[in-house]
C-alpha positions as CSV (number, residue, x, y, z in Angstrom):
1,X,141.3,162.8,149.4
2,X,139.8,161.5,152.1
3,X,138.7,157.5,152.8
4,X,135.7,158.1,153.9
5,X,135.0,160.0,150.4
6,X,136.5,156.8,148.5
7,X,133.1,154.3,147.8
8,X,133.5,150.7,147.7
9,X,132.7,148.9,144.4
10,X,128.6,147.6,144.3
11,X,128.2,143.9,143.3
12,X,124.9,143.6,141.5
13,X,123.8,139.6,141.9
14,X,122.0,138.1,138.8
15,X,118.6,136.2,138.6
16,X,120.8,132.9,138.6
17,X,122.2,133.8,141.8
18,X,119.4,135.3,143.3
19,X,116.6,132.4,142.1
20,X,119.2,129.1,141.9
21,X,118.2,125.7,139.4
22,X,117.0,123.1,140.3
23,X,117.8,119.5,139.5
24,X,115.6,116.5,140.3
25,X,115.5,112.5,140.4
26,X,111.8,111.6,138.4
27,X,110.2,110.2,140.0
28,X,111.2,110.7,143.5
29,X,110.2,107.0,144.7
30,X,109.5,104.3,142.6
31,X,109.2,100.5,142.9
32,X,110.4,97.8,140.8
33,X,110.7,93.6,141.0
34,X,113.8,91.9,141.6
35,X,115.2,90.8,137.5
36,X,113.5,93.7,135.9
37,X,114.9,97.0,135.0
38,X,113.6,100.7,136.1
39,X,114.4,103.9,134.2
40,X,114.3,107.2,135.9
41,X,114.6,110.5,134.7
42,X,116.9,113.5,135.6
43,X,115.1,116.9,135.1
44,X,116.4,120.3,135.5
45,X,114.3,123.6,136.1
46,X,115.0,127.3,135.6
47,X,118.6,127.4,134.5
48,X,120.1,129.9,132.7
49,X,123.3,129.6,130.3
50,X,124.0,125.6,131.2
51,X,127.3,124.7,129.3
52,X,128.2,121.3,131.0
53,X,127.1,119.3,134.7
54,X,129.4,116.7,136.4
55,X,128.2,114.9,139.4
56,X,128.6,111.6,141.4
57,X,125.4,109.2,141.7
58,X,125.8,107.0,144.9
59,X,123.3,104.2,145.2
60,X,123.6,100.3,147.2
61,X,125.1,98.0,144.2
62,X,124.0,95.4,146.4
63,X,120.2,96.2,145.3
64,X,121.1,98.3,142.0
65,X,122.8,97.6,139.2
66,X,123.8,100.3,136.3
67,X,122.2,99.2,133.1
68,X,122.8,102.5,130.8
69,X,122.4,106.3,130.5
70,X,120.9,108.3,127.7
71,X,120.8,112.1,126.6
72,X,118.3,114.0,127.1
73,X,116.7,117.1,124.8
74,X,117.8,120.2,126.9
75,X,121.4,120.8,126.5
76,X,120.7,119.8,122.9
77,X,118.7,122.1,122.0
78,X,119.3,124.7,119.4
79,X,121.0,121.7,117.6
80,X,124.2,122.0,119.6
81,X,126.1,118.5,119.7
82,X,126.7,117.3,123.1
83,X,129.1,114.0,125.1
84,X,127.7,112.0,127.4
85,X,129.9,109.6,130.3
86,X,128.5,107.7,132.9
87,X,131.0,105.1,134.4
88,X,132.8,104.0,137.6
89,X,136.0,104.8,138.7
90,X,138.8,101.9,137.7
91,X,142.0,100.9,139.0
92,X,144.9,100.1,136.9
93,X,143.8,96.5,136.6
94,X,140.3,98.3,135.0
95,X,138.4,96.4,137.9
96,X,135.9,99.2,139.1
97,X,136.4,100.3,142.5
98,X,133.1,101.1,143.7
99,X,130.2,99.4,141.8
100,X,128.0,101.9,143.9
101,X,129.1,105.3,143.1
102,X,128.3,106.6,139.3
103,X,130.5,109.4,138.1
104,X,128.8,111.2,135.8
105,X,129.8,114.2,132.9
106,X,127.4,115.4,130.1
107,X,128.1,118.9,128.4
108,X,127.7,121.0,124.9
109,X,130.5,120.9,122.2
110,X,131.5,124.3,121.8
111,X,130.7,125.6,117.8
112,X,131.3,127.8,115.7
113,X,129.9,130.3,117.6
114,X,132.0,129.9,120.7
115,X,130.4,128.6,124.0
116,X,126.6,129.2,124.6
117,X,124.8,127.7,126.9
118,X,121.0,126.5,127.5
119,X,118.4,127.7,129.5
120,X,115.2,126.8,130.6
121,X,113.8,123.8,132.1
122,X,113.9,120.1,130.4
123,X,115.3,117.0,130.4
124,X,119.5,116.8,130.9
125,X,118.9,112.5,131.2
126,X,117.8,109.3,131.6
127,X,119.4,106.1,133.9
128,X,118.3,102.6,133.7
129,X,119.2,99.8,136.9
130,X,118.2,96.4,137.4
131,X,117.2,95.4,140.2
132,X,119.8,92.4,141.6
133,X,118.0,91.8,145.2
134,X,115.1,93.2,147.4
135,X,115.4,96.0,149.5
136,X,115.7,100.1,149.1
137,X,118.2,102.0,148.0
138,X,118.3,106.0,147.4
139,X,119.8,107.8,144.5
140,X,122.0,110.8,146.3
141,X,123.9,113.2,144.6
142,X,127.6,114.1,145.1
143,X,130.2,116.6,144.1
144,X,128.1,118.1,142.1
145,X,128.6,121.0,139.5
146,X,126.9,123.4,137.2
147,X,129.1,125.6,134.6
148,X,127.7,128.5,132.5
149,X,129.6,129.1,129.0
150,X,132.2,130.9,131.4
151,X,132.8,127.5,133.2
152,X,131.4,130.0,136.0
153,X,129.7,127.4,138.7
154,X,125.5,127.9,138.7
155,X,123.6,127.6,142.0
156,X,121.5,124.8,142.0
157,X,119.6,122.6,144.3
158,X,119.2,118.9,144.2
159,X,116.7,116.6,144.9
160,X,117.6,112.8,145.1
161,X,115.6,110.0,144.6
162,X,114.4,106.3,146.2
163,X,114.1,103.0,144.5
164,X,112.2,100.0,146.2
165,X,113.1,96.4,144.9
166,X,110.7,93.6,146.0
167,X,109.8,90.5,144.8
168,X,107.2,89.4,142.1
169,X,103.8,88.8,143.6
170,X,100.4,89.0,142.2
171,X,98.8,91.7,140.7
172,X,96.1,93.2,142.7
173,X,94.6,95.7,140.7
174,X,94.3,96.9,137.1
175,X,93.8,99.9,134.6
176,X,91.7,99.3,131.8
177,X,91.0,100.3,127.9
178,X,87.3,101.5,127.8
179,X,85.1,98.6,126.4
180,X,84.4,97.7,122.7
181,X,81.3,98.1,121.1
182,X,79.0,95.8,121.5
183,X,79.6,93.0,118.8
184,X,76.8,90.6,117.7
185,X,77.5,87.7,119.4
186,X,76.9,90.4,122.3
187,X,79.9,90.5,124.0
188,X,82.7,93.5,124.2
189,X,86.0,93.7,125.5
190,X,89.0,95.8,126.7
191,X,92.7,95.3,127.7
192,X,94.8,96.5,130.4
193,X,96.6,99.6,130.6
194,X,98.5,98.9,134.0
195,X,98.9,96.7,137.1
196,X,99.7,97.3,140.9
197,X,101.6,96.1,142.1
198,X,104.3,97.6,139.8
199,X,106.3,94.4,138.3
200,X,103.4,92.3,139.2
201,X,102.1,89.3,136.9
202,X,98.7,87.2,136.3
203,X,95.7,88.2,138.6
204,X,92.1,88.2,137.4
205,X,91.2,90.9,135.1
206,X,88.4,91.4,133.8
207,X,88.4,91.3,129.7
208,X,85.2,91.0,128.4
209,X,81.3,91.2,129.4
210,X,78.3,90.5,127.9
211,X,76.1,92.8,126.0
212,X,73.3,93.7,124.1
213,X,73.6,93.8,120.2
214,X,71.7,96.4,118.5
215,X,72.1,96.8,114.6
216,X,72.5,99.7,113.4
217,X,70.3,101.6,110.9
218,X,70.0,102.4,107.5
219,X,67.3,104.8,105.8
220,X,67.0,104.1,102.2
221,X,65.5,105.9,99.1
222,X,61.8,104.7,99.5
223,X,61.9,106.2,103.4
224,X,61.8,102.3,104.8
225,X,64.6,102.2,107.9
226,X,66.1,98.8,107.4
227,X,67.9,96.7,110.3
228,X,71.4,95.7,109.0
229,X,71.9,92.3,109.5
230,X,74.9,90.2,110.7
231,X,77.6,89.4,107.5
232,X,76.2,86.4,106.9
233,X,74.1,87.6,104.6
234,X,74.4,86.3,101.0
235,X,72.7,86.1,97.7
236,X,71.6,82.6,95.6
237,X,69.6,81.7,93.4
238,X,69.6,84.3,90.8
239,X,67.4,84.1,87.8
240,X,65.8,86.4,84.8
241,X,62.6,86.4,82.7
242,X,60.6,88.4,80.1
243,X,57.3,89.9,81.5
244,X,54.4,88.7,79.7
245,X,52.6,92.0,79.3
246,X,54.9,95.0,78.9
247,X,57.7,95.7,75.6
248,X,61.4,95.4,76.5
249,X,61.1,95.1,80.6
250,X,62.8,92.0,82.0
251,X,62.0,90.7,86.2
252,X,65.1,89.3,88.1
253,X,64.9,87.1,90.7
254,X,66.8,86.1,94.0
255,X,66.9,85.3,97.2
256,X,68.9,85.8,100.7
257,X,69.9,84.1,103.9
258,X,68.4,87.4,105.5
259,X,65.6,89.4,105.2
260,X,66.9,92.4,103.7
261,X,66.4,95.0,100.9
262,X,65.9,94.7,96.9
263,X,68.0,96.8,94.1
264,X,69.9,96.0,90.9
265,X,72.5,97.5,89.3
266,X,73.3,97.1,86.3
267,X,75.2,98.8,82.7
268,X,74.5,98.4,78.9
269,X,77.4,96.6,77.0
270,X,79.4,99.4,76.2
271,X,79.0,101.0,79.7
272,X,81.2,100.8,82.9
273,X,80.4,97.7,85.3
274,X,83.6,97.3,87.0
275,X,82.6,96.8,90.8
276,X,83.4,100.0,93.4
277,X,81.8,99.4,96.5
278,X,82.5,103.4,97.1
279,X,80.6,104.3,94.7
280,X,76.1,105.0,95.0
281,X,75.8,102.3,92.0
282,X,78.7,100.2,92.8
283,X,80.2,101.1,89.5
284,X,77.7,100.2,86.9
285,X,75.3,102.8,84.7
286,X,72.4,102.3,86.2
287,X,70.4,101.0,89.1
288,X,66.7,100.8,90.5
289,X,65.2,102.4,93.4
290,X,65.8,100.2,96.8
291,X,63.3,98.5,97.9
292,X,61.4,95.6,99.8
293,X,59.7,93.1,97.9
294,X,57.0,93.0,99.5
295,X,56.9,96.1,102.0
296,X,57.8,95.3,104.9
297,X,60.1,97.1,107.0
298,X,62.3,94.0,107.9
299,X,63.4,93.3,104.5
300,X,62.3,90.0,102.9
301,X,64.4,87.0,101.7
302,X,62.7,86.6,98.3
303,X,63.2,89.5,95.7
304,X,62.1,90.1,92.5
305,X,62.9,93.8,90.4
306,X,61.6,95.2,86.9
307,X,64.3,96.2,84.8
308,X,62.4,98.7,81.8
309,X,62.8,100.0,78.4
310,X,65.8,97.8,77.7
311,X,67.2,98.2,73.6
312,X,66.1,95.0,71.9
313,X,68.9,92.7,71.0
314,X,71.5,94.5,73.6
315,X,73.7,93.0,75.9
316,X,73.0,93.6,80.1
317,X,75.6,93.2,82.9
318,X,74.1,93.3,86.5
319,X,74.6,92.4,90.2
320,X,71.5,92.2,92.4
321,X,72.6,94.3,95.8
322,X,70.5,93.5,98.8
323,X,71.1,95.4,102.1
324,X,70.7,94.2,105.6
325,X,74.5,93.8,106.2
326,X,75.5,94.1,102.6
327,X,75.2,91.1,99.9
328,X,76.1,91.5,96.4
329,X,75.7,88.8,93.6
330,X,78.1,88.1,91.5
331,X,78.1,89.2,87.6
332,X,75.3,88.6,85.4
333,X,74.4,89.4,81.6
334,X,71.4,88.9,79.1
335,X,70.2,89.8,75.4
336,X,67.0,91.8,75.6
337,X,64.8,90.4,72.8
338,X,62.8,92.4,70.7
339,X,59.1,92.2,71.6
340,X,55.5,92.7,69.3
341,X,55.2,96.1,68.2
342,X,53.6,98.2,65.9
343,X,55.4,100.6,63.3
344,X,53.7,102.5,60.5
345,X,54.8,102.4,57.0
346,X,53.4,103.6,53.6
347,X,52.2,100.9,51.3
348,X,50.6,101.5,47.8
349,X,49.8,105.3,48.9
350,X,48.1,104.3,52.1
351,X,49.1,104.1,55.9
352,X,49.0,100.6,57.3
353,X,50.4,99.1,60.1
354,X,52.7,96.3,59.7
355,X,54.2,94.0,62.6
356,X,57.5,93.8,63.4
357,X,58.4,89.6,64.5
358,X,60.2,88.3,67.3
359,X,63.9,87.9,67.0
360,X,63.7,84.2,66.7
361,X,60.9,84.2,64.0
362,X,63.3,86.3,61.7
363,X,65.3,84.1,58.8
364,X,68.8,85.0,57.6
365,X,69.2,87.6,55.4
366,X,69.9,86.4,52.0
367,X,71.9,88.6,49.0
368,X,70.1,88.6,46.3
369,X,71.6,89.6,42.5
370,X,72.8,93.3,42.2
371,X,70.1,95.7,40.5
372,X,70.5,99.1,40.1
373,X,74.0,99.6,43.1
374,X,71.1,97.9,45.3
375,X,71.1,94.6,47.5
376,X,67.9,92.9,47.5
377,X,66.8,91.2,50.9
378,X,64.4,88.5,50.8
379,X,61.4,87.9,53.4
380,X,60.3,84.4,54.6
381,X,56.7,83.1,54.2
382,X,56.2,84.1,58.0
383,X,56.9,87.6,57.2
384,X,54.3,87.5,54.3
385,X,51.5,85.7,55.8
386,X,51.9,88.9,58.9
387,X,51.9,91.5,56.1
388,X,49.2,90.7,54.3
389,X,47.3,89.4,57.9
390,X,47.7,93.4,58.9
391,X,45.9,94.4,55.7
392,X,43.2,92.2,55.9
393,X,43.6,90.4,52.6
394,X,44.1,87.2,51.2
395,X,46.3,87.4,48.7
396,X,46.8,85.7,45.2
397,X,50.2,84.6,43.9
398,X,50.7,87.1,42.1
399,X,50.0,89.7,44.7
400,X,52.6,88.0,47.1
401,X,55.7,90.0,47.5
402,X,58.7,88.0,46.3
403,X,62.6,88.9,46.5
404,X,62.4,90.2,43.3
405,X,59.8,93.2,44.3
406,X,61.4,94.0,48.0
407,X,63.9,96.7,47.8
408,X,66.7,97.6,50.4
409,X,63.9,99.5,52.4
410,X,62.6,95.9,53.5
411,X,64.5,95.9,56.2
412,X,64.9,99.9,57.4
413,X,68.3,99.0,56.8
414,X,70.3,96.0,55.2
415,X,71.7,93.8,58.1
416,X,69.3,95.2,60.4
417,X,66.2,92.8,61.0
418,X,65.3,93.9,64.2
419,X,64.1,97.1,62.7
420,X,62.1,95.0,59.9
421,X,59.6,97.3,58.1
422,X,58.2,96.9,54.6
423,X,57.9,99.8,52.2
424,X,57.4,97.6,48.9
425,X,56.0,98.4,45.2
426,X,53.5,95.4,44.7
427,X,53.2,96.4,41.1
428,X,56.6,96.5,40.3
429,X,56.4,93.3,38.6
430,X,53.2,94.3,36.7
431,X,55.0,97.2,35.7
432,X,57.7,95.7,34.0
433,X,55.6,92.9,32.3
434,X,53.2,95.7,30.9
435,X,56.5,97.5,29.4
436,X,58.0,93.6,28.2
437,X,54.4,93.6,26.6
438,X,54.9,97.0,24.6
439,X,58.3,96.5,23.3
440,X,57.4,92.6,22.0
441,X,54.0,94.1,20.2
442,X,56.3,96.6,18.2
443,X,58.4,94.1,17.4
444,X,56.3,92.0,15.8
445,X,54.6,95.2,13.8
446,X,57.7,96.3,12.8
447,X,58.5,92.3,11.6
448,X,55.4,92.1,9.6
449,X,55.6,95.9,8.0
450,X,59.1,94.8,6.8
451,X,57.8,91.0,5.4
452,X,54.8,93.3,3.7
453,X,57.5,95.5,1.9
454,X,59.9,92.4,1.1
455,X,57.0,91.0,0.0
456,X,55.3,93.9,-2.0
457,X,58.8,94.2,-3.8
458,X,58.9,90.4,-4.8
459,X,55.5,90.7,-6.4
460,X,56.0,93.7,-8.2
461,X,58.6,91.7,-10.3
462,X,56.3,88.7,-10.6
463,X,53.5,90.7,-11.9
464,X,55.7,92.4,-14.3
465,X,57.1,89.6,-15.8
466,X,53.6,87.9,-16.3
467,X,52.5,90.9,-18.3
468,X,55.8,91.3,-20.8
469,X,55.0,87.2,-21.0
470,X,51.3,88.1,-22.0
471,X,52.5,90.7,-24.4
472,X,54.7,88.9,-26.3
């Protein structure tokens, strides 16, 4: 064959050679005060199969001094385990030979899965100095090397950094926070983000400003929008009382340091009233509309609410709530009393109306002896004078209803006086005297009838015994 029919071999170059990484010093220049420290980043872009990176980091020890290194994310990615060494070279004596040169190693730990390396862009690490003295001093790179998992050398470019120590001075500027709300003793503030000069201290920022405060707003069930007021706000002077005119409705009473808005809450005993401030009736049963006492669409600071159809002789727990900020009382609790009102009952055949008393005008209920499985109750004169008052009657002694003629009914139900009705048999007592009357008159008839025969008998003999006298 001939050599001009023999063909050289073709290299074909990859992307890595064709397109080469990149590594950089983050940020390029940066500034920092003489006895403070300054972090800066090492970066690398577009990389393909990393496996380990060894290079020299010269910089002027007289300005710089290493603090530390720490890993970055990239060659750990994947969760590979990596080692990290940043440190100067030594002679025997373990004195370092040149405090400016860094020499630097940072690689994966091959796995079980052999050598693979990373790719991508990301961070490889971080380097903190202190700055000893003022002046600049770059960040060069030297003798630098990039493997693959082949330990194959990657082209890569590098871009060095710059570091300016100065000295402490004043800061000039500043970055801000945006400002507060306005808060109601009408000032807001803010807080700085960052200073210029970098490492700078005091200057004059600005922290806070003067303002408006406007309350926010509140519409409530009647349609009245309310102004909330400052915290301040508090409740005193809490009272209750019976209305005059209606059954079973009660008026509370309070005032606050604000004007503001009138509602009570409030739960039967038996019912939940453990405060929740998240919850519409702060954790009782019940609660009234919310409203002003009077209208007025800036609240008022005395308040007064009508609790209704309340269950005579019950206990109430309740907080008065007024809003304007919010105010809350503390716990309450009253006995609804029963109140005048009229129940029908059926007495002698005909409907009547009879008047249940006022708690306090009831008397003790007293056990009276056993007749028939049933407890008698007594009344007091009060209750007697109202029944027969209802009727229209005066009545006589004997037509007054005494324990002996009031069955169980007298009371609805024994133990219960607040439902007090009377259902009584006026002519019980007649009743019985009438039938005592019956049972003595046969008696004594049947006593005489057996005197007349007793009798009869002895003067049979006495008649006999005259005439066998006169015959002899």
């Amino acid at each position: 064959e001939n050599e001009s029919d023999q063909s050289e071999p073709v290299s074909v170059a990859t992307l890595a050679e064709i397109i080469p990484a990149t590594v950089s010093i983050l940020p390029a220049s940066t500034t920092v005060v003489v006895g403070l420290q300054v972090t800066v980043s090492i970066d690398i872009d577009n990389v393909e199969d990393l496996f380990a990176v060894a290079f020299d980091l010269v910089f002027d020890s007289d300005i710089l001094s290493f603090v530390s290194a720490q890993k970055g994310t990239f060659l750990e990615q994947d969760g590979f385990a990596t080692d990290l060494s940043a440190s100067f070279l030594r002679d025997p004596q373990e004195n370092i030979i040149d405090p400016g040169r860094l020499i630097v190693g940072y690689s994966r730990l091959a796995g079980q899965g052999g050598s693979i390396g990373a790719s991508g862009s990301g961070n490889l690490m971080t380097l903190t100095f202190e700055a000893v003295a003022t002046g600049t001093s770059s960040l060069a790179f030297q003798k630098t090397h990039f493997f693959n998992s082949s330990l194959d050398e990657i082209l890569t470019n590098w871009n060095n950094g710059l570091v300016e120590a100065g000295t402490p001075s004043e800061c000039a500027s500043f970055v801000y926070t945006g400002w507060s709300s306005c808060q109601a003793n009408n000032t807001q503030a803010r807080t700085v983000v960052s200073s210029l000069p970098c490492g700078c201290f005091g200057g004059s920022p600005v922290l806070s400003q003067s303002c408006v405060y406007i309350p926010p707003s509140a519409v409530y069930p009647m349609g009245d929008t309310i102004n909330i007021l400052p915290p301040e706000l508090s409740v005193s002077n809490v009272s209750v009382k019976n209305t005059e005119t209606t059954e079973n409705n009660i008026i509370i009473y309070w005032t606050t340091s604000y004007p503001a808005s009138s509602q009570v809450v409030y739960s039967k005993d038996g019912e939940s009233h453990a405060l929740d401030v998240d919850d519409e009736k702060f954790g009782y049963a019940r609660a009234t509309p919310e409203f002003d006492t009077p209208p007025n669409v800036n609240g008022t600071t005395t308040h007064s609410v009508i609790i209704e159809d309340l269950v005579p002789g019950a206990t109430y727990y309740f907080r008065t709530v007024s809003r304007g900020s919010l105010a809350m009382s503390q716990e309450y609790s009253f006995v609804a009393l029963l109140k005048t009102s009229n129940i029908e009952t059926e007495i002698k055949g005909e409907v009547i109306e009879m008047v249940a008393l006022n708690e306090s005008q009831i008397s003790e209920q007293k056990e009276m002896p056993q007749d028939e499985g049933q407890t008698k109750v007594g009344f007091t004169e009060t209750i007697k004078e109202n029944y027969f008052e209802k009727r229209g009657e005066q009545p006589s002694e004997a037509e007054l209803p005494g324990n002996n003629s009031i069955s169980e009914n007298a009371l609805g139900a024994v133990g219960s006086p607040n439902n007090l009705m009377a259902t009584a048999g006026l002519f019980s007592g007649k009743i019985n005297q009438s039938v005592l009357l019956i049972f003595s008159a046969v008696g004594i008839l049947l006593l005489i009838l057996t005197i007349l025969v007793l009798f009869s008998k002895k003067c049979k003999n006495i008649i006999s015994n005259l005439f066998y006298n006169i015959k002899k």
